[in-house]
N, C-alpha and C positions, 0 to 999 in steps of 0.2 A: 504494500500500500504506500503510496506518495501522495501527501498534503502538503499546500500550499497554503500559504500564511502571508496575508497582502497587509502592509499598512500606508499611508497617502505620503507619511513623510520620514526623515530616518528617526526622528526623536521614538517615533509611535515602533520601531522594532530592534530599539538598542537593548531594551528591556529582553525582549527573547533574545537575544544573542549573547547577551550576559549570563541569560539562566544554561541557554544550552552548552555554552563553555566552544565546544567542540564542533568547527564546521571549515566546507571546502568553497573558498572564492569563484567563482563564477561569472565572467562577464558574456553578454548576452542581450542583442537591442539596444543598444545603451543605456544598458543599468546593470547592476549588480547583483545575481542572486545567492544567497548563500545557503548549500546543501548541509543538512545534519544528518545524523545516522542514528534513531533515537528507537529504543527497546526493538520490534521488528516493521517500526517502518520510516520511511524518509522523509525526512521536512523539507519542504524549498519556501526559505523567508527572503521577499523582498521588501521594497518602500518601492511604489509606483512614480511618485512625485502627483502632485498636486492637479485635478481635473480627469475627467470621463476617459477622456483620448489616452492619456497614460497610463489612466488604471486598465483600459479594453487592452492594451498594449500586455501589458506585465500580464494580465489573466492572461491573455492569449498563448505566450511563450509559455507561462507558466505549464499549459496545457500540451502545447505542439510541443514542445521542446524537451521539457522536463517528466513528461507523461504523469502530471498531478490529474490524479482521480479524485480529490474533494476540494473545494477551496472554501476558507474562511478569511473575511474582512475584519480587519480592525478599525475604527478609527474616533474623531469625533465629529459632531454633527450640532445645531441649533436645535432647542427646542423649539416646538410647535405650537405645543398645548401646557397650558399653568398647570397643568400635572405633574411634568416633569421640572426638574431641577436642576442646575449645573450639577456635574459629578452622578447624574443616574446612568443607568443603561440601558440603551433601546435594543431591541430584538428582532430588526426586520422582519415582518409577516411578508410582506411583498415589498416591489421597488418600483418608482415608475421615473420616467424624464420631466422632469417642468418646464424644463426650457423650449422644449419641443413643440412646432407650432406649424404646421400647416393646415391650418381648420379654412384656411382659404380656398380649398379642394373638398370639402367635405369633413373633412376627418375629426375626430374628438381630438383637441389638447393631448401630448404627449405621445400620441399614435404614430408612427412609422409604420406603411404597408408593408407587409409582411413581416411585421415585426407582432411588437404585446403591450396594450398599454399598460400592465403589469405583470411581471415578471416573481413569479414566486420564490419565496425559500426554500429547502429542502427538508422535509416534513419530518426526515429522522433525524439530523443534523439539527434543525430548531429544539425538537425534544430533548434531545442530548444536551441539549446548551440551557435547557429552563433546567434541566436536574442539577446538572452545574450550577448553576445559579441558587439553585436549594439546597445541593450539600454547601456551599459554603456560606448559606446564609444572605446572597445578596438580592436584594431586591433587583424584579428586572421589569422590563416596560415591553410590551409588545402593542409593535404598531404598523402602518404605512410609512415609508421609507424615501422624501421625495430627491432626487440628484439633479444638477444641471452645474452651467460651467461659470456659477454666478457666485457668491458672495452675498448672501441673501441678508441686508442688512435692515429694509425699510419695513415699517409694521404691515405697510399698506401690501407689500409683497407675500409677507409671510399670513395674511388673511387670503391672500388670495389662492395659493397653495395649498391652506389648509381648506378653503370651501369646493377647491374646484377638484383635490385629489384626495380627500379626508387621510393627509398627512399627519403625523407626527412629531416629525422631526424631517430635516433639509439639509443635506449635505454634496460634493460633487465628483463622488464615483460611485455609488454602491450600485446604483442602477447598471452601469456599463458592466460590472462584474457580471452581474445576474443575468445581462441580456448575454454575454459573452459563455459563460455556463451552461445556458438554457438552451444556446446553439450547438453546444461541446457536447451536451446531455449530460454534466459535470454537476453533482448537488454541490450548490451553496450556501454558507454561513454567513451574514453578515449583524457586525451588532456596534452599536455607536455608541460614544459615552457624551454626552451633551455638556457641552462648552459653553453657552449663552442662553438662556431662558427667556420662553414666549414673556416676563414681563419686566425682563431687560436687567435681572438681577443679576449680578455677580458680584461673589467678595475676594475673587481672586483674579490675578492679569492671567492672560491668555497663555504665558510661558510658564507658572507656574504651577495653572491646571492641566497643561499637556502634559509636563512633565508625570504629574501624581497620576491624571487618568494616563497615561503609556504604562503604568505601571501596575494599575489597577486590569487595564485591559492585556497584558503579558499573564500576568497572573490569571485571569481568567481562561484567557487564549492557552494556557497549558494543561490546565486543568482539563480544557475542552478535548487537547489531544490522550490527557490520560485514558477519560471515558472512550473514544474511537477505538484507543487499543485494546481497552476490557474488550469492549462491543467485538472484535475479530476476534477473540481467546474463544 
């Protein structure tokens, strides 16, 4: 078995690379991915870098190249909804595009022919990550998952996302993974830790909280591969 382990930037997979100690350099599209050799099976962790195109890019290889048969996303995301909190964690149920817009043809918001305007998660991969989430106690948030190559800053924006996709939370790859996957027939994981909140609260700068959530989400992101390798025993 080969798992892939995506995060958007390097801060968000210094943390696994610390825990796994032990891995082989790999360049590859231009980016870096590093092989581990962990109980019996292989990890390929990289960082995408930042938007859609990079993360479709890293799945892609990750997939042709590397032959990863499951992928999991790391990263963080905006909240959507005053439910959530900076420092929670969302659980993508599905993924769809916001930026996406040819309704001038007919088409619903975020649709691409031939494509989905939602793009599921992988049904035993999500479960596996809510037990995760119960053996160690953390609360997790499952939701709609929305991506695009924006910076979703204004209120007016992020109402509009949540009425028009009954989003969650907003961030700018998770989708591309999913559509990338879903073409691969590859399950995916993806789950966000929320950086900014629907009512603009935050007690910490933005470098401080990647830091804590990269570390929060390493740790979870391991734990997730523990359970995968129960699940094959």
């Amino acid at each position: 078995m080969t798992i892939g382990i995506i995060g958007a930037m390097r801060e968000e997979i210094t943390p696994l690379l610390e825990f796994y100690k032990e891995y082989e350099r790999i360049e590859a599209a231009g980016n870096t991915f590093y092989k581990v050799n962990y109980k019996q099976v292989h990890i390929i962790i990289a960082y995408s870098k930042i938007g859609k195109v990079h993360a479709a890019i890293t799945a892609s290889i990750m997939i042709a190249t590397f032959g990863c048969e499951q992928l999991i996303f790391s990263g963080v995301a905006g909240g959507l909804t005053k439910k959530l909190k900076v420092g929670d964690l969302v659980l993508a149920t599905s993924l769809c595009q916001h930026d996406v817009d040819i309704s001038a043809f007919g088409h619903a918001l975020g649709f691409i022919p031939e494509g989905k305007l939602f793009y599921e998660s992988d049904s035993k991969l999500h479960n596996l990550a809510l037990q995760v989430a119960k053996n160690i106690g953390l609360n997790i948030y499952e939701g709609i998952v929305a991506s695009g190559d924006q910076f979703i800053a204004s209120q007016e924006k992020k109402d509009f996302i949540t009425k028009e996709f009954g989003a969650v939370a907003v961030e700018m790859e998770g989708a591309s993974v999913a559509c990338v996957c879903d073409n691969f027939k590859i399950p995916c994981c993806i789950f966000r830790s929320i950086s900014d909140s629907a009512d603009g609260e935050a007690n910490v700068s933005f470098d401080e909280f990647l830091e804590s959530s990269a570390k929060v989400s390493a740790n979870f992101v391991t734990k997730l591969i523990n359970e995968i390798v129960a699940d094959l025993s």
